[in-house]
C-alpha positions as CSV (number, residue, x, y, z in Angstrom):
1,X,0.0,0.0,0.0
2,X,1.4,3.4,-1.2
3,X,-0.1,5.7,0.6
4,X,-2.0,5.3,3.9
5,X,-4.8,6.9,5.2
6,X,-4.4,9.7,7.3
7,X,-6.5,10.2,10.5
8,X,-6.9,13.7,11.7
9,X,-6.9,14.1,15.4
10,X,-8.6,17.3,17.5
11,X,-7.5,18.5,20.8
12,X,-10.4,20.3,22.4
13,X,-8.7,22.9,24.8
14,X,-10.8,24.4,27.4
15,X,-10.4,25.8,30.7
16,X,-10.9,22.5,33.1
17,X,-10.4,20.1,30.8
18,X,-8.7,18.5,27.7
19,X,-10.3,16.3,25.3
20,X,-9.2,14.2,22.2
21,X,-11.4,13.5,19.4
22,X,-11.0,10.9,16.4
23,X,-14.0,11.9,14.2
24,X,-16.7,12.0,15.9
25,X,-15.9,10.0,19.0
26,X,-14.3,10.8,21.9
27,X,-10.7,9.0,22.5
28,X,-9.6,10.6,25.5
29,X,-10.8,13.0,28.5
30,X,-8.2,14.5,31.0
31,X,-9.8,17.3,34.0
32,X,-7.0,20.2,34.6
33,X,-7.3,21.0,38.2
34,X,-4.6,23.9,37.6
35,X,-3.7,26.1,34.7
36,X,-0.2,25.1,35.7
37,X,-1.0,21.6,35.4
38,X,-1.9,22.2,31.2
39,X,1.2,21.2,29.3
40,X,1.5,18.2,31.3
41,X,-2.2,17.6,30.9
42,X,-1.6,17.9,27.3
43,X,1.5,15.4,26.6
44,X,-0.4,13.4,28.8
45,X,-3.4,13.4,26.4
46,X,-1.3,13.2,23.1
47,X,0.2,9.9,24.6
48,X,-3.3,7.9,23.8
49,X,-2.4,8.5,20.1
50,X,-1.6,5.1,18.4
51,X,1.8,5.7,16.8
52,X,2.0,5.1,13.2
53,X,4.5,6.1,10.5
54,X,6.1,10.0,11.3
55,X,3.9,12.7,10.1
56,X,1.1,10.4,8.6
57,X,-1.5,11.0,11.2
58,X,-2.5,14.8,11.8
59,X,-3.8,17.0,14.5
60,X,-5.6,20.0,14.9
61,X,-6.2,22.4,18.7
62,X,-9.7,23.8,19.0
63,X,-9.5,26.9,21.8
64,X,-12.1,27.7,24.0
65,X,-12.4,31.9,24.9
66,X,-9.2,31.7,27.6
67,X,-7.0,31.5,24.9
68,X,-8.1,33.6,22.6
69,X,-9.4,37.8,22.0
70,X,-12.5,37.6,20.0
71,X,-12.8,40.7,18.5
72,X,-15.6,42.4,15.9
73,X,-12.8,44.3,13.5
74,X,-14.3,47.3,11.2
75,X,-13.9,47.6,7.6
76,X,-10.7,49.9,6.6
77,X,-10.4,51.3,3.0
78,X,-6.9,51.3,3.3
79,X,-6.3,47.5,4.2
80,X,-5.2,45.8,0.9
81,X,-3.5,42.2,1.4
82,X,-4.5,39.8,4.0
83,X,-0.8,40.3,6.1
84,X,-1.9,44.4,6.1
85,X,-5.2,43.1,7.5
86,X,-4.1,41.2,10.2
87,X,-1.5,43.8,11.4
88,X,-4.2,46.1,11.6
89,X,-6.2,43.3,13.5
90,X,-3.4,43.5,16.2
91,X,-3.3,47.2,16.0
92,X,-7.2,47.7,17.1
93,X,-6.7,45.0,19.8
94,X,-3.5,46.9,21.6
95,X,-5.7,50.2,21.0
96,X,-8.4,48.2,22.7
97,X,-6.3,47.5,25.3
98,X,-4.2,50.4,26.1
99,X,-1.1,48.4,25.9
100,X,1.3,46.7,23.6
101,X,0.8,43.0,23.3
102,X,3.2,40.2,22.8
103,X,3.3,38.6,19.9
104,X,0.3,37.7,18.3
105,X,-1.4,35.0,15.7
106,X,-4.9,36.4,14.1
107,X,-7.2,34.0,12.1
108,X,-10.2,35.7,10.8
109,X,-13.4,33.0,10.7
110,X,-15.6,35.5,8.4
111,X,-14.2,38.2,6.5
112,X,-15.9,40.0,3.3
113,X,-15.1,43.1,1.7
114,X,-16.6,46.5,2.8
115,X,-18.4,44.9,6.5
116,X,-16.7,43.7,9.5
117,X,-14.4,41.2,10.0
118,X,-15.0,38.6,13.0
119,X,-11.3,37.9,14.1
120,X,-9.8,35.4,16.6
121,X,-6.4,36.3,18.5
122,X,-4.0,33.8,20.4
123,X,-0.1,34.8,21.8
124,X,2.4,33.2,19.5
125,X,4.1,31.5,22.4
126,X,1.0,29.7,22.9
127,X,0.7,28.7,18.9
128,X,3.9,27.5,19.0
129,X,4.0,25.4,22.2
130,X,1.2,23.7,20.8
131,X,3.0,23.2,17.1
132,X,5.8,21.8,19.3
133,X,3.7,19.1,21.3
134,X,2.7,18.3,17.7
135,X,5.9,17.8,15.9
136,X,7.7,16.1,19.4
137,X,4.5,13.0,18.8
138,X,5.1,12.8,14.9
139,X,2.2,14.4,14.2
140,X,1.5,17.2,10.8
141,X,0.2,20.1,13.1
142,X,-2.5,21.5,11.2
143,X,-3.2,24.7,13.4
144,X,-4.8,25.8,15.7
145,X,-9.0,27.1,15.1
146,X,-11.4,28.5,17.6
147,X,-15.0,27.2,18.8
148,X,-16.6,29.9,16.5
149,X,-14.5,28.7,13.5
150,X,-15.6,25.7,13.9
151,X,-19.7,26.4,14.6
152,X,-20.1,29.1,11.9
153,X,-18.5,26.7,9.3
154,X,-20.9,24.0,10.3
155,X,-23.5,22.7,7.7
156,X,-25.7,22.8,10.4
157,X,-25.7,26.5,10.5
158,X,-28.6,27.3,8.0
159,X,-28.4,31.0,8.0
160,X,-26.0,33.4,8.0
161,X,-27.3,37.1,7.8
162,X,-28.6,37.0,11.5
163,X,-28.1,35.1,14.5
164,X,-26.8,35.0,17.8
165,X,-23.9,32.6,18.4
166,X,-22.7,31.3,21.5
167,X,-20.3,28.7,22.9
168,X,-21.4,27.6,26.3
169,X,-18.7,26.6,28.8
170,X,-18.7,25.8,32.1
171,X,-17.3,28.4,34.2
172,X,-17.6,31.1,31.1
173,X,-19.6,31.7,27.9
174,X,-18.8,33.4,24.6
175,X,-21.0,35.4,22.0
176,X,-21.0,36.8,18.8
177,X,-23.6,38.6,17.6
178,X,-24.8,39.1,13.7
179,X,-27.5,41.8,12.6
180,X,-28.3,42.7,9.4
181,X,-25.5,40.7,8.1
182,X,-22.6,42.3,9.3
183,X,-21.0,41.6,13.0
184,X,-22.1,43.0,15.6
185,X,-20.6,42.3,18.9
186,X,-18.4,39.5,20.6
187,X,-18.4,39.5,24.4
188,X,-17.8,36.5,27.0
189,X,-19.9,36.3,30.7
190,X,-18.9,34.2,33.3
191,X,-22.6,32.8,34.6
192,X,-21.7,29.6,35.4
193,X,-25.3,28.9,37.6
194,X,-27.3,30.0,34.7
195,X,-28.9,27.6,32.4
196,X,-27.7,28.0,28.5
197,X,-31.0,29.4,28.0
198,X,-30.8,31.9,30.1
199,X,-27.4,32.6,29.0
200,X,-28.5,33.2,25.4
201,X,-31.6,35.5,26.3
202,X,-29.0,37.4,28.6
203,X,-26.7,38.1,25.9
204,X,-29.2,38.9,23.6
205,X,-30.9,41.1,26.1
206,X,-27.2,43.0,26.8
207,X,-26.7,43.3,22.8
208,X,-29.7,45.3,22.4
209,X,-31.1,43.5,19.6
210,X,-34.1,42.5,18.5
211,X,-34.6,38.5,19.8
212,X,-32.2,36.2,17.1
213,X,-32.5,32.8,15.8
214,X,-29.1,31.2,18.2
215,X,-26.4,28.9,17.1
216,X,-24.7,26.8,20.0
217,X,-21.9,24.9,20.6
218,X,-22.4,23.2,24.4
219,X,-19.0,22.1,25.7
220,X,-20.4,20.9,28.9
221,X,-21.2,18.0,27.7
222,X,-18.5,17.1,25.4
223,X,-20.8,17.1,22.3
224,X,-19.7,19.8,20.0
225,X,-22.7,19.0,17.7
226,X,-23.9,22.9,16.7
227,X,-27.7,23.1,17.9
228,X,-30.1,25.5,15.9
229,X,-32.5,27.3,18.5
230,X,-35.2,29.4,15.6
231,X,-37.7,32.0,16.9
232,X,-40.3,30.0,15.6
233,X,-40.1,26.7,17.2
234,X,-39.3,26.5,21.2
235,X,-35.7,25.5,21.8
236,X,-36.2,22.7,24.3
237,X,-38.0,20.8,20.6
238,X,-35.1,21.5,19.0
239,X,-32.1,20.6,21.0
């Protein structure tokens, strides 16, 4: 056999815990009772990967919000190519902050000419720690993509123009909001007593918007199915 089949491996990162994914099934599940516990946590987890030929198998790190900036990024006439964009990504982020930054990675999950851009930003220490775990197990590191990446690219997101979307966690919560089919806003609350339904109708509330249909990714549970909540149907039917 010439060539062999490749099996791409996900790392869910989140705050408390670690999880490996083959597919669509859970390999592996690892609880991170401190933040200075993670790389361990991590090599620990990349362990339960069979090992096969070098650089055949390939893996990919989903973030959770406490690795990342989400950020809604305006339009600018004078941005050109996608390097001048993501400079000026890191630019409105330090002017955000007040501060300089370390070094910074930026991966835009929806940019389109003349409307907003919703951006994703990680440290590149953290990008390459993880690119290093990959290459020290034989693995093609494929990057690194965050929750929203990976719920707004879902076929299971049927409409785009609108929509509140959220990715529930357990001690934290993350939204971005979409209206009239441009970005809105991205913000995160920590309400870790409140059920995700009461999460969503808070954020919506605090956005200002009229209600929206919701997109959700639930990473309680470990299923990181997207659910599709529409105004005309109650969400408990459609979860």
């Amino acid at each position: 056999m010439l060539f062999q089949y490749t099996n791409l491996w996900r790392i869910f990162v989140h705050p408390r815990r670690l999880r490996l994914f083959l597919a669509q099934r859970q390999v592996c599940e690892i609880i991170v009772e401190d933040e200075s516990e993670r790389a361990a946590s991590l090599e620990k987890l990349l362990s339960h990967i069979p090992a096969r030929l070098p650089f055949v198998d390939r893996v990919e790190f989903i973030l959770d919000f406490s690795q990342l900036h989400y950020l809604i990024i305006p339009w600018h006439e004078g941005v050109k190519t996608p390097h001048e964009r993501n400079l000026y990504a890191i630019a409105f982020h330090q002017q955000q902050q007040g501060q300089l930054s370390p070094p910074m990675r930026v991966a835009f999950t929806d940019f389109a000419y003349g409307k907003n851009g919703l951006a994703a930003l990680m440290s590149q220490e953290s990008f390459d720690i993880y690119r290093a775990m990959a290459l020290r197990c034989r693995l093609r590191f494929i990057g690194c993509r965050s929750l929203f990446d990976l719920l707004w690219h879902s076929e299971k997101t049927p409409s785009r123009t609108r929509g509140l979307f959220a990715c529930i966690g357990d001690v934290q919560s993350s939204f971005v909001l979409r209206f009239e089919n441009q970005w809105h806003s991205a913000f995160s609350l920590h309400l870790p007593a409140a059920d995700p339904q009461a999460q969503l109708a808070i954020a919506n509330r605090l956005a200002g918007l009229p209600q929206l249909d919701c997109h959700v990714i639930n990473t309680c549970s470990g299923d990181y199915h997207p659910q599709y909540f529409g105004l005309s149907t109650p969400a408990e039917e459609k979860v």
